[in-house]
Structures are given as structure tokens and as C-alpha cells.
PyMOL Python script that loads the backbone (N, CA, C, O; Angstrom):
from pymol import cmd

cmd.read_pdbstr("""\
ATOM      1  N   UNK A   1      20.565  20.136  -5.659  1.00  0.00           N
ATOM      2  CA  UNK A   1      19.575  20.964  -4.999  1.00  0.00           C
ATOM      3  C   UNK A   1      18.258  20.188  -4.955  1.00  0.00           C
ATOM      4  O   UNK A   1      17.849  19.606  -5.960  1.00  0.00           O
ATOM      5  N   UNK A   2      17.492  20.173  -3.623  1.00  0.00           N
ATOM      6  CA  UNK A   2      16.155  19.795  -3.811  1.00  0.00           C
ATOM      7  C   UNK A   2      15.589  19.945  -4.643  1.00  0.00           C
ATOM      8  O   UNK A   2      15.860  20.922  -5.341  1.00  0.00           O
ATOM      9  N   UNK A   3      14.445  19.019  -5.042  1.00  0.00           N
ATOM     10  CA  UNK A   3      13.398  19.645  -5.993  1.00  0.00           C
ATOM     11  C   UNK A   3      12.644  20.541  -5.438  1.00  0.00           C
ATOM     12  O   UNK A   3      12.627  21.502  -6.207  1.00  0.00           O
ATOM     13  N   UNK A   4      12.022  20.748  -4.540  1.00  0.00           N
ATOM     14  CA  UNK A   4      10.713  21.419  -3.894  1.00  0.00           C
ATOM     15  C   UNK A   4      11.942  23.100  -3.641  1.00  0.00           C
ATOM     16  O   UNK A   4      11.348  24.178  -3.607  1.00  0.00           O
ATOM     17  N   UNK A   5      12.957  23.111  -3.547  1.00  0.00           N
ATOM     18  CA  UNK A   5      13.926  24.197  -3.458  1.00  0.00           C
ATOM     19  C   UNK A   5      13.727  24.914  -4.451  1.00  0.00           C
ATOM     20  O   UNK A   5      13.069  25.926  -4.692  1.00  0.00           O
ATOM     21  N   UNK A   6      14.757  23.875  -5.295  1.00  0.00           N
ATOM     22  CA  UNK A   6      14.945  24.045  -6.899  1.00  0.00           C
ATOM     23  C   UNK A   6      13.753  25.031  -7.716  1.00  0.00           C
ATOM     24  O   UNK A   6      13.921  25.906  -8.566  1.00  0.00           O
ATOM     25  N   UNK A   7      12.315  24.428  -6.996  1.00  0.00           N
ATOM     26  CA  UNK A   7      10.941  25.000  -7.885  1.00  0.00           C
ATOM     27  C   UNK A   7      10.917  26.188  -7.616  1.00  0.00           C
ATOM     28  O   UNK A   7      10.814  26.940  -8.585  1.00  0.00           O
ATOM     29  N   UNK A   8      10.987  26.718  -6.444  1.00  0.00           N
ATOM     30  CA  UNK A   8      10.730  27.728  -5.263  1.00  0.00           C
ATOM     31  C   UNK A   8      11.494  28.729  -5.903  1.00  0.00           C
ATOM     32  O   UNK A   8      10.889  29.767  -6.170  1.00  0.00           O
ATOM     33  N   UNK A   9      12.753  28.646  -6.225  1.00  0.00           N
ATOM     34  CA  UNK A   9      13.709  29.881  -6.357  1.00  0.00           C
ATOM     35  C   UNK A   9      13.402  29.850  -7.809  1.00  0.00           C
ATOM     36  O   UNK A   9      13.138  30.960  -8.272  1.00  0.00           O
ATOM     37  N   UNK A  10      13.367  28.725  -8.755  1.00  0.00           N
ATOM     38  CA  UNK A  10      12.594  29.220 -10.247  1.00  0.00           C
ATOM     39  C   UNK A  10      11.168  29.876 -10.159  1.00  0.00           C
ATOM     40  O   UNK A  10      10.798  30.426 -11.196  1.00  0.00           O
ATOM     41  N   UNK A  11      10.480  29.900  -9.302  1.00  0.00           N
ATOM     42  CA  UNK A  11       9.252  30.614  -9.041  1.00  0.00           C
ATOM     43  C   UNK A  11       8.112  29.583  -9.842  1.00  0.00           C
ATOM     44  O   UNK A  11       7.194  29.961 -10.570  1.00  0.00           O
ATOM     45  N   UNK A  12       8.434  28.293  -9.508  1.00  0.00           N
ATOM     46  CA  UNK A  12       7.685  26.925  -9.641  1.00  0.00           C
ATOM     47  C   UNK A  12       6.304  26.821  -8.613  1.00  0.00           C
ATOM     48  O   UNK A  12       5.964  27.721  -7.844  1.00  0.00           O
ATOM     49  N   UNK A  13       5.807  25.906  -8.734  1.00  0.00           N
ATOM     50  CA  UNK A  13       5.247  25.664  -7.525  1.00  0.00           C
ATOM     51  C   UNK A  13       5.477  24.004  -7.476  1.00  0.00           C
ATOM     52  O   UNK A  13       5.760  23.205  -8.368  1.00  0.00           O
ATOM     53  N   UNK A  14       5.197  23.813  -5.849  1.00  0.00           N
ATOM     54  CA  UNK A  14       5.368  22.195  -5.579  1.00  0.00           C
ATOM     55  C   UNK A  14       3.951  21.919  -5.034  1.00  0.00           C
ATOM     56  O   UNK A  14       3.348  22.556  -4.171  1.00  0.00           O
ATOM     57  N   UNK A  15       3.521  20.754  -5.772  1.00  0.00           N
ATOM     58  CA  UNK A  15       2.393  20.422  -5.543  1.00  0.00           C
ATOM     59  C   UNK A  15       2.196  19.394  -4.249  1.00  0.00           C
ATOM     60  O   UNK A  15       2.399  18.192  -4.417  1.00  0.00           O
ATOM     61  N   UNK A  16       1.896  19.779  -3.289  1.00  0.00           N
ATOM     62  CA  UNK A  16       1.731  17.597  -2.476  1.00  0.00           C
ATOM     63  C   UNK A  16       0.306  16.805  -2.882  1.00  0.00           C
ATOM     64  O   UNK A  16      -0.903  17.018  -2.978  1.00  0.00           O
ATOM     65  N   UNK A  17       1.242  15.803  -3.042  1.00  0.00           N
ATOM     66  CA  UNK A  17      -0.368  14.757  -3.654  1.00  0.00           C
ATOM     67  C   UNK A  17      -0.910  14.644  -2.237  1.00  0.00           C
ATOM     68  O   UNK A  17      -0.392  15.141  -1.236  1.00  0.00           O
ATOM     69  N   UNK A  18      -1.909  13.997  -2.286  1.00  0.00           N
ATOM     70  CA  UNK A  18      -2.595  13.705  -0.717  1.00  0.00           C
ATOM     71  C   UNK A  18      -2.407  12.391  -0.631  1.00  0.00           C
ATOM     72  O   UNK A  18      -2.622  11.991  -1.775  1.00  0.00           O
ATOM     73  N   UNK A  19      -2.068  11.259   0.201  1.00  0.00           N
ATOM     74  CA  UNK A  19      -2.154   9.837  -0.071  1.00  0.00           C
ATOM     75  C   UNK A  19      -3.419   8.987  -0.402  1.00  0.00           C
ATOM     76  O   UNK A  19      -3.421   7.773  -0.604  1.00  0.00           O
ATOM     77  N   UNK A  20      -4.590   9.897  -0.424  1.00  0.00           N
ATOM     78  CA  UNK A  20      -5.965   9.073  -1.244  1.00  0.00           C
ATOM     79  C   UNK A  20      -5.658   9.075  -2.422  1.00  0.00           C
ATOM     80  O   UNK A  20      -5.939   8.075  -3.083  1.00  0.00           O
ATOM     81  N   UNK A  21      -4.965  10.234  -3.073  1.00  0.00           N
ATOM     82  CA  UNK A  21      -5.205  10.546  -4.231  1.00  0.00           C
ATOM     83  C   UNK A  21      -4.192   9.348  -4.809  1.00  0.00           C
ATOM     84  O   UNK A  21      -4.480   8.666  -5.792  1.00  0.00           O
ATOM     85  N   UNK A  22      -2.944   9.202  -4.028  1.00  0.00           N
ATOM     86  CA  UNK A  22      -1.623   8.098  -4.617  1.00  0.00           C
ATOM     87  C   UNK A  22      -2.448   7.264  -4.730  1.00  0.00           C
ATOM     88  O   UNK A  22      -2.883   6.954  -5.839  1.00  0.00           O
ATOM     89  N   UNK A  23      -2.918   6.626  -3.459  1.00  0.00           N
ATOM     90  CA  UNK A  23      -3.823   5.682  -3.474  1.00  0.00           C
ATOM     91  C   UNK A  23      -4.395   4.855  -4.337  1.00  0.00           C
ATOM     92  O   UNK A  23      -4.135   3.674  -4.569  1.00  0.00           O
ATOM     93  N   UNK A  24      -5.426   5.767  -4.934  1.00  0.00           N
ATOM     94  CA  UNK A  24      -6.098   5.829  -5.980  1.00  0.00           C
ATOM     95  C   UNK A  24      -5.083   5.414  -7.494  1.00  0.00           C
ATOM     96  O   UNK A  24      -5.205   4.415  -8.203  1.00  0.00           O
ATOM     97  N   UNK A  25      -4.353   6.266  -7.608  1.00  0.00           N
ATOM     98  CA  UNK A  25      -3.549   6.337  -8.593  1.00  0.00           C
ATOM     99  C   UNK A  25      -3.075   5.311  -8.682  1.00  0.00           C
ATOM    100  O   UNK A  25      -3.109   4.977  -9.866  1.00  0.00           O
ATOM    101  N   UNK A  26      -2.502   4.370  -7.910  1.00  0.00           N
ATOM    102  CA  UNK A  26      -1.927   3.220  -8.134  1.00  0.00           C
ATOM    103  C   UNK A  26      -3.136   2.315  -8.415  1.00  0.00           C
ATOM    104  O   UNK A  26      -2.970   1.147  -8.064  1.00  0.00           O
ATOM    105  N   UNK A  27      -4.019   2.538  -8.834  1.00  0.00           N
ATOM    106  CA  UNK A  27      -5.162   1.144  -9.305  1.00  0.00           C
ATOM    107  C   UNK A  27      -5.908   1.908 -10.779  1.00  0.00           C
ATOM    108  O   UNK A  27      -6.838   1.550 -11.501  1.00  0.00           O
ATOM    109  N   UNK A  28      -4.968   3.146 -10.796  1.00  0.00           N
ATOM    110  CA  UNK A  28      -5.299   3.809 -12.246  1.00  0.00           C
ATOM    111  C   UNK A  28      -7.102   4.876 -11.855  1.00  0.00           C
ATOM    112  O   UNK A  28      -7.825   5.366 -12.723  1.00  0.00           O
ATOM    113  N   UNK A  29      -7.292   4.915 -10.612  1.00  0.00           N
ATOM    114  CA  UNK A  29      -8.354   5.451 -10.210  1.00  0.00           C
ATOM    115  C   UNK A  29      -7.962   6.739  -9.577  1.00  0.00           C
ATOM    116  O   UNK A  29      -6.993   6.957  -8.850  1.00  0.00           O
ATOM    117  N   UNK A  30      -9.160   7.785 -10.102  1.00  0.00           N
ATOM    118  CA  UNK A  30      -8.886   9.489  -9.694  1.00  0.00           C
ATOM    119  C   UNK A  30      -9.394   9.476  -7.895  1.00  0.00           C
ATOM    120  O   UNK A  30      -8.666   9.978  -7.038  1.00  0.00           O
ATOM    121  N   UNK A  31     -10.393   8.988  -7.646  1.00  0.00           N
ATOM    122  CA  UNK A  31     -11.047   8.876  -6.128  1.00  0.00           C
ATOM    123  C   UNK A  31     -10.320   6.990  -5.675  1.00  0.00           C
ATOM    124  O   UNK A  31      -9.986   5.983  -6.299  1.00  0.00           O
ATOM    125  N   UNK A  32     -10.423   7.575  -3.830  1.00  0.00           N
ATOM    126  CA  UNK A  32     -10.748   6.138  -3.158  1.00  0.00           C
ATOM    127  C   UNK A  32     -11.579   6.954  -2.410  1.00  0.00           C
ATOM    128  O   UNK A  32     -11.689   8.162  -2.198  1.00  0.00           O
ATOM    129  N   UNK A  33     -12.472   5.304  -1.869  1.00  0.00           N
ATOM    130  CA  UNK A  33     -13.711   5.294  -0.948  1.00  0.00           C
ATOM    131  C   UNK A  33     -13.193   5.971   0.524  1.00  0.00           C
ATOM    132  O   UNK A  33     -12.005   5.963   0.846  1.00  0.00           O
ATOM    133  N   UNK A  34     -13.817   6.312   1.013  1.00  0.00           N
ATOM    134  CA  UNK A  34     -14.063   7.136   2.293  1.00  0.00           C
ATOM    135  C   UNK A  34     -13.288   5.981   2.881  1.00  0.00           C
ATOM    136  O   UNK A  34     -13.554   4.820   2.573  1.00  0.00           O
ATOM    137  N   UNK A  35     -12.352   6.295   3.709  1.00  0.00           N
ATOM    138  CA  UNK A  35     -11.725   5.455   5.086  1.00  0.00           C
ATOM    139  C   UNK A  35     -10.891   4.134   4.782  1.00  0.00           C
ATOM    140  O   UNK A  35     -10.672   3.171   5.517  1.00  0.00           O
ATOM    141  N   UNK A  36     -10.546   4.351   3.650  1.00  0.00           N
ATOM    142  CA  UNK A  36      -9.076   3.099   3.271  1.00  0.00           C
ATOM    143  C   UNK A  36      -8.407   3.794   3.711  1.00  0.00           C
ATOM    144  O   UNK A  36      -8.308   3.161   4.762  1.00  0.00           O
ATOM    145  N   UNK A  37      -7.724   4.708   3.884  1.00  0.00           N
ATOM    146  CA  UNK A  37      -6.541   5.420   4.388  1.00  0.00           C
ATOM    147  C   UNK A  37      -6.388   4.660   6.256  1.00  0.00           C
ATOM    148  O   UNK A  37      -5.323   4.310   6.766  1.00  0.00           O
ATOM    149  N   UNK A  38      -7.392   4.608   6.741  1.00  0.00           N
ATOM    150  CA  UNK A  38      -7.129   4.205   7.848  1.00  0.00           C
ATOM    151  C   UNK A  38      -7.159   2.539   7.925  1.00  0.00           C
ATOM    152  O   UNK A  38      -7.655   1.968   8.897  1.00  0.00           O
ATOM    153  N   UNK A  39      -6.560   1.801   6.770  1.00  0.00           N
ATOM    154  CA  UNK A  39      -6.591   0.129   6.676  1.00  0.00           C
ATOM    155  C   UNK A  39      -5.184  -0.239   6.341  1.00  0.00           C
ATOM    156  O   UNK A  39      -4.734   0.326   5.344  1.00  0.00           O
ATOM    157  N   UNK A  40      -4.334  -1.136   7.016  1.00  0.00           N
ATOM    158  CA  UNK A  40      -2.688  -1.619   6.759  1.00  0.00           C
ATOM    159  C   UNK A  40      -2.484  -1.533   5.556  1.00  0.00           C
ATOM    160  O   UNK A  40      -1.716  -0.782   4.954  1.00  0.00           O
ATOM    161  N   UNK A  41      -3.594  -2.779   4.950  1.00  0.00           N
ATOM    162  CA  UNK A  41      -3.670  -2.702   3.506  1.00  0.00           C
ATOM    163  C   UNK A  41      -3.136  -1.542   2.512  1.00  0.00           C
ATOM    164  O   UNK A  41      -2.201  -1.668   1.721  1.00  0.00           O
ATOM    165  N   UNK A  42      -3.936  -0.370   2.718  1.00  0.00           N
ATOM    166  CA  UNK A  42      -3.459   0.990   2.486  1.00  0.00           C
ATOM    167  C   UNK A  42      -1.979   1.427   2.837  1.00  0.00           C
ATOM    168  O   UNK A  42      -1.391   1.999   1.920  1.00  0.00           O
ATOM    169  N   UNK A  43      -1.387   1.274   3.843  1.00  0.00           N
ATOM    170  CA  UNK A  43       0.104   1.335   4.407  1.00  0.00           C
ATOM    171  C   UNK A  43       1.088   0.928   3.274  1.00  0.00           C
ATOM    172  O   UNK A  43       1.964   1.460   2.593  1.00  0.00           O
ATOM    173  N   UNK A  44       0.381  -0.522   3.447  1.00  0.00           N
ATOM    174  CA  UNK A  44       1.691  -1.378   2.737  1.00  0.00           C
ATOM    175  C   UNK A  44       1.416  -1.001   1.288  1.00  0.00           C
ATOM    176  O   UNK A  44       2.410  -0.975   0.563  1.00  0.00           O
ATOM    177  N   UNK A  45       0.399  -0.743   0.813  1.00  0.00           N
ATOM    178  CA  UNK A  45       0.448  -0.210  -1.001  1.00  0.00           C
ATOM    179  C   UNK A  45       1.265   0.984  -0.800  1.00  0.00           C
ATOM    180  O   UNK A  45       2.476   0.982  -1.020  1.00  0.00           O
ATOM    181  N   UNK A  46       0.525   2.155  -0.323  1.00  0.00           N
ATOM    182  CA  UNK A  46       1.414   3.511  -0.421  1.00  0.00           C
ATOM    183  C   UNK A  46       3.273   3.187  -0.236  1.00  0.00           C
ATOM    184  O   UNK A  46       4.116   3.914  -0.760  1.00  0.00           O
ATOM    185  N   UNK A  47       3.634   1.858   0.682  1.00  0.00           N
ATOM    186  CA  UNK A  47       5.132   1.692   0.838  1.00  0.00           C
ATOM    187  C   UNK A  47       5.547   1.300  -0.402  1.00  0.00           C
ATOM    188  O   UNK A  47       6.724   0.940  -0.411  1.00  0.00           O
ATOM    189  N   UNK A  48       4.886   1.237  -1.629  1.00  0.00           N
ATOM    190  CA  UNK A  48       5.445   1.075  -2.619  1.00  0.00           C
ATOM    191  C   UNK A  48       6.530  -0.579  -2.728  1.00  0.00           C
ATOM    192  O   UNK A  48       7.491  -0.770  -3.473  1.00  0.00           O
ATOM    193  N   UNK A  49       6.059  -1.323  -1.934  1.00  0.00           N
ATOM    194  CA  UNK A  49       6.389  -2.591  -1.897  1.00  0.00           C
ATOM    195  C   UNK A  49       5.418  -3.604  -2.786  1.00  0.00           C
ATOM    196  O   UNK A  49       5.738  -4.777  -2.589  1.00  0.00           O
ATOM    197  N   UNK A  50       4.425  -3.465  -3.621  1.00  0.00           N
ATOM    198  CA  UNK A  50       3.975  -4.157  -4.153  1.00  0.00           C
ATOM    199  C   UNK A  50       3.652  -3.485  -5.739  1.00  0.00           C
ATOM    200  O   UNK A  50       2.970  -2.577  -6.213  1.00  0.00           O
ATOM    201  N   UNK A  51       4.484  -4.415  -6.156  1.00  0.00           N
ATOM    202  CA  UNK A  51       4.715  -4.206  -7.757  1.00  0.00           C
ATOM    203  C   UNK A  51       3.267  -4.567  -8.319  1.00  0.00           C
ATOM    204  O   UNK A  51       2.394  -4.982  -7.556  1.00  0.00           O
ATOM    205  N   UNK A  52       3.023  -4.373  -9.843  1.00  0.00           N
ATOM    206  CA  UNK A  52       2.288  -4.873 -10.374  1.00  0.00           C
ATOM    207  C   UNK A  52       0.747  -4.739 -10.938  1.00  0.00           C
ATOM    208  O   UNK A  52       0.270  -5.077 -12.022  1.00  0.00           O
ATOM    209  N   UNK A  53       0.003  -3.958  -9.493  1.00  0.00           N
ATOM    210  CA  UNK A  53      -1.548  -3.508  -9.124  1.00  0.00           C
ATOM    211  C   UNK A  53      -2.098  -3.328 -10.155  1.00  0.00           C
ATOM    212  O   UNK A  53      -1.631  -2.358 -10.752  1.00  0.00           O
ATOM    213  N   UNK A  54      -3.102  -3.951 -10.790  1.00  0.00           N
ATOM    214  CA  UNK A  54      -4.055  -4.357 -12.174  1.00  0.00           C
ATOM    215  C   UNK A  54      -5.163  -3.169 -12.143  1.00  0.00           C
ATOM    216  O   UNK A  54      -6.058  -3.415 -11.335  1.00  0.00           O
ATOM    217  N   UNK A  55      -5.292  -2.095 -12.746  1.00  0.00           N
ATOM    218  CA  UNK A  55      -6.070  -1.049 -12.888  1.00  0.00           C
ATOM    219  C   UNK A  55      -7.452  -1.598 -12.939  1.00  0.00           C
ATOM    220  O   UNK A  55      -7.872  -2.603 -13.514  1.00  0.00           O
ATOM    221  N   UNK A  56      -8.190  -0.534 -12.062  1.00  0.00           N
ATOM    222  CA  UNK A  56     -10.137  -0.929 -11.701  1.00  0.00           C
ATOM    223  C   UNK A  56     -10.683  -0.234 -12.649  1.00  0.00           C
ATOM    224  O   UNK A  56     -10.348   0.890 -13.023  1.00  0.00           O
ATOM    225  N   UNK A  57     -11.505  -0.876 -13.032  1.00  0.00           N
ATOM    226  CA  UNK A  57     -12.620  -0.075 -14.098  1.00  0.00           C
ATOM    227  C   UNK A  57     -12.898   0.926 -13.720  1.00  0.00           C
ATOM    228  O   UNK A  57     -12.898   0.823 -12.493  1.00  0.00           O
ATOM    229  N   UNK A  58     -13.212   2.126 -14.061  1.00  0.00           N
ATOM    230  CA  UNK A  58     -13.938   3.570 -13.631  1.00  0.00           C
ATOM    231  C   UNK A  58     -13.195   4.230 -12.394  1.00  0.00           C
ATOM    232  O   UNK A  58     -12.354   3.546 -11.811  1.00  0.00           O
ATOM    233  N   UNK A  59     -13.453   5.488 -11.972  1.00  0.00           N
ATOM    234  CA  UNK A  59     -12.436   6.425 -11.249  1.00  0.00           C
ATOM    235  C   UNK A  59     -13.013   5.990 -10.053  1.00  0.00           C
ATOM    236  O   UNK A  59     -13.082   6.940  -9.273  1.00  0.00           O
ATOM    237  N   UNK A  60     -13.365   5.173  -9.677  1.00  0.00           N
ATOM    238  CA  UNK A  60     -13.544   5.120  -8.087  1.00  0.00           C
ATOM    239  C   UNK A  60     -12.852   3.830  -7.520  1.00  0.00           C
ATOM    240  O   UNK A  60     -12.906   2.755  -8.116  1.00  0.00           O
ATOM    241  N   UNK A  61     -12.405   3.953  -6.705  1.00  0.00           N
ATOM    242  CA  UNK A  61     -11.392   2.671  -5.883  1.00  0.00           C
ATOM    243  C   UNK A  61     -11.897   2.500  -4.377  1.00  0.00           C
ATOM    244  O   UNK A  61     -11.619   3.180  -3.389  1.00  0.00           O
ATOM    245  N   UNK A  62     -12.902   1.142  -4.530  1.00  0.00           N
ATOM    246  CA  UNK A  62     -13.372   1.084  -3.735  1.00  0.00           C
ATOM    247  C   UNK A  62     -12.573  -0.138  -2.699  1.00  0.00           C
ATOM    248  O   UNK A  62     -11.685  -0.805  -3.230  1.00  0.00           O
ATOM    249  N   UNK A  63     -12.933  -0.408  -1.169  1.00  0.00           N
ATOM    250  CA  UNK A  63     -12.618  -1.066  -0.496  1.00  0.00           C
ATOM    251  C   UNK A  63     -12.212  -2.634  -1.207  1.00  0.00           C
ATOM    252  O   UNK A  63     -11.101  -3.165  -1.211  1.00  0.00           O
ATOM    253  N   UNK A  64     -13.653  -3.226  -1.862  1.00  0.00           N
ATOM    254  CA  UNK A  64     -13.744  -4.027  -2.854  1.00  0.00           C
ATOM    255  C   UNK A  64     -12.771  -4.630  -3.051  1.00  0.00           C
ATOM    256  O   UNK A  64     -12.129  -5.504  -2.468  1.00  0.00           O
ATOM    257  N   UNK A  65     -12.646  -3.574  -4.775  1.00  0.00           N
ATOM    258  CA  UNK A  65     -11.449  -3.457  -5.712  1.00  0.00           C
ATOM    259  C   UNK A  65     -10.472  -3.824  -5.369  1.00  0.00           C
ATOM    260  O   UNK A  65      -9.975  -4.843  -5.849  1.00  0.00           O
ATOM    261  N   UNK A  66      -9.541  -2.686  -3.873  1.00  0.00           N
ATOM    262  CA  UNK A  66      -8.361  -2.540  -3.519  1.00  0.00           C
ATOM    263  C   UNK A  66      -7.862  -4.203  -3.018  1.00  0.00           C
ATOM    264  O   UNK A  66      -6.912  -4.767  -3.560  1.00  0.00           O
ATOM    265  N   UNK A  67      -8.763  -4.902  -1.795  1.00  0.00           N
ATOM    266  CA  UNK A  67      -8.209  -6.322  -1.642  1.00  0.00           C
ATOM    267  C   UNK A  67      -7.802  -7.340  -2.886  1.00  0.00           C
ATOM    268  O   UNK A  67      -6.784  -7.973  -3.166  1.00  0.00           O
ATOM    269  N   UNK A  68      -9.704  -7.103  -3.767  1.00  0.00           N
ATOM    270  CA  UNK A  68      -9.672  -8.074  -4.830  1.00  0.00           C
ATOM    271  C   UNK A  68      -8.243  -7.716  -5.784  1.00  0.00           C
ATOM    272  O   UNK A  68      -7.619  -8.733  -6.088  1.00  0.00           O
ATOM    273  N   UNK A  69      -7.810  -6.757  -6.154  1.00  0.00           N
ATOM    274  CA  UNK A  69      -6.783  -6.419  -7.013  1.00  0.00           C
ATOM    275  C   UNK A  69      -5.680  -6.656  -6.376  1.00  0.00           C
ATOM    276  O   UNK A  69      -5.064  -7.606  -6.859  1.00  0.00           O
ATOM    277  N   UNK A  70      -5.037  -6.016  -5.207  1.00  0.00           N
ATOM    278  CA  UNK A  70      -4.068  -6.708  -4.202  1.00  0.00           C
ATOM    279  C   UNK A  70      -4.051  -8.051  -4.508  1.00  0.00           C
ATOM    280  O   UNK A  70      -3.231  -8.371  -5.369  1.00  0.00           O
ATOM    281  N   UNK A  71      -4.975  -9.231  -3.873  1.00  0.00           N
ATOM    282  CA  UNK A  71      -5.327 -10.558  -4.081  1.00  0.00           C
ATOM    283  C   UNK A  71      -4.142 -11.198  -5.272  1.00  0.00           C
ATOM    284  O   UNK A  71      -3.039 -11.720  -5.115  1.00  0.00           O
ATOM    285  N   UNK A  72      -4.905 -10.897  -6.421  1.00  0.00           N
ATOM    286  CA  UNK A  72      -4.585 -11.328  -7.979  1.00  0.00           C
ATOM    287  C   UNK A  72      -3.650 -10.676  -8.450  1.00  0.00           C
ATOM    288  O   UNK A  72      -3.641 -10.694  -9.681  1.00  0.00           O
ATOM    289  N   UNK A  73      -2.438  -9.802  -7.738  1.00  0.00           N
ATOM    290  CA  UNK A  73      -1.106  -9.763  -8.208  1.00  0.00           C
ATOM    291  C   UNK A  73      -0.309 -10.648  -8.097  1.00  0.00           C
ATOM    292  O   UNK A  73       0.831 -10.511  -8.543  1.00  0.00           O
TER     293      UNK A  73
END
""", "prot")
cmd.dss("prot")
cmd.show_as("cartoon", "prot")
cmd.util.cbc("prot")
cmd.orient("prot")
């Protein structure tokens, strides 16, 4: 049975992440900067094709960060 089913008929709830928030999450950061979502860069991380991504200091994931850390995997 699905999960998102499965929750529903246990009287669960299913949460959807937003893809800033994955985003984010994959560099160990709660926020990204305004308008990475609309950069390839962004694409190809969320495809979960790149292992490795070295966590940014503090909850914000900026444009910066995201290349420089990409970069040095």
C-alpha cells in the first residue's frame, strides 16, 4: 500500500516538503535564497545525482554556498 494511502486511512497526515526546503536540506540548511529554484544547478541537486554535499555554516543557503559546495565535492 502507498505511503501517503497507508497515512490517510490510519488518520496520519502526509506532509509535502516544498523543493526550497529539500534544497536547503541537502547543504544541512533550514532556508535557500530567493530564486535558486529557478537555476539547473538546483535541478540536478534535487535529482539526487550528486552524492556527498558538505553542510554550510548557519540556516541560510545562499547562491554562493550552493556552487562553492557543489564545486568541492
Amino acid at each position: 500500500m502507498p505511503l501517503d494511502l497507508g497515512c490517510r486511512l490510519a488518520g496520519g497526515r502526509v506532509w509535502q516538503v516544498s523543493r526550497e526546503t529539500r534544497l536547503a536540506s541537502l547543504f544541512g540548511a533550514r532556508q535557500a535564497e530567493t530564486g535558486l529554484m529557478g537555476t539547473g544547478l538546483a535541478a540536478v541537486l534535487l535529482s539526487g545525482e550528486v552524492p556527498g554535499l558538505k553542510k554550510v555554516s548557519g540556516i541560510h543557503l545562499s547562491r554562493h554556498d550552493m556552487v562553492r559546495h557543489f564545486l568541492h565535492t
